[in-house]
C-alpha angles and dihedrals in degrees: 000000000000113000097221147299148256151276105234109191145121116322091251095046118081096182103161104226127182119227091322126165114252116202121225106209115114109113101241107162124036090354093179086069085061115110107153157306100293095055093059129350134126138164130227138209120197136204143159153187141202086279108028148043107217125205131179108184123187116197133189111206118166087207126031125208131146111158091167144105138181118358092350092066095100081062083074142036095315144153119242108202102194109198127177102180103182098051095159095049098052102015091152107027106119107197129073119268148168087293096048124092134191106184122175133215120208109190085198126233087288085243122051104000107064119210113283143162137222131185117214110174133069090023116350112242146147109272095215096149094059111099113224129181118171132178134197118250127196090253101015151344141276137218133202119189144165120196114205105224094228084080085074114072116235089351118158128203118219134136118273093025103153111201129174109267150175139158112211129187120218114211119211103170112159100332130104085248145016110312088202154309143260134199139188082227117091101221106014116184095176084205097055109059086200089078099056119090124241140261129212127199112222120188089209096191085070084056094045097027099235 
């Protein structure tokens, strides 16, 4: 089972928080397309193990649509994953390097397309090796991933690690491509990891004493 989770706050907070919700709500891309929570809005948990990041994503969404596949799936109703995994060594670089990732979620059409990820930054590529699983709501959708570490290069697991990080939720609705994006980052630049929260791992059987 996961050993534990993550604080997920401001770039400059390192509040150490256990298996808490984190809301995604904060217009990042085409934010004058923004109207309110119940166009787009989702909320995201986040574990891990020695192997694995694990993310389950909940999004409400009045109107689904993902057409696309491959590195096209941010077009459509999508999941953006934001990683910066050597946050000491590059803390205010702000541009994307080796050690910066952008992966994306589909959670499919829910008929033909099945879930997938890709992983766009910093080398595009399939991302066959991540597990999805996604299910329909009544006024949304859900995702479930885990991430195996090795996708990051040179990256080590160890409890208190603090990385740059963001979960961002791309909004389709009724256009030919996306109509905009939000992020639980307040001022997300995909392209400046600066601008990205961070994420603390907790081994939280050190916390209970298991």
């Amino acid at each position: 089972s996961p050993l534990g989770s993550s604080a997920c706050r401001p770039r400059e907070e390192l509040v150490p928080a256990i298996l808490e919700t984190h809301p995604i709500s904060q217009p990042s891309y085409l934010k004058e397309n923004y109207t309110n929570a119940s166009d787009v809005s989702g909320i995201f948990m986040v574990a891990y193990d020695e192997g694995r990041l694990y993310l389950a994503i909940r999004v409400i969404d009045d109107v689904f649509s993902q057409p696309f596949q491959g590195s096209d799936l941010l077009r459509g109703d999508s999941i953006v994953v934001s990683l910066d995994t050597d946050l000491p060594g590059d803390f205010y670089e702000q541009a994307n390097n080796l050690d910066d990732y952008r992966v994306g979620l589909s959670p499919g059409d829910f008929s033909s397309l099945p879930p997938e990820a890709y992983i766009w930054v910093p080398q595009e590529t399939t991302g066959d090796e991540i597990s999805i699983a996604s299910s329909k709501t009544s006024n949304g959708y859900t995702i479930e991933a885990a991430i195996p570490w090795w996708n990051f290069q040179n990256f080590e697991v160890r409890d208190g690690k603090a990385i740059g990080f963001d979960v961002s939720i791309n909004d389709k609705d009724f256009l030919e491509e996306r109509e905009l994006a939000i992020s639980f980052s307040p001022h997300l630049d995909w392209n400046d990891p600066t601008s990205f929260g961070t994420l603390v791992l907790l081994d939280t059987t050190k916390v209970t004493g298991d």
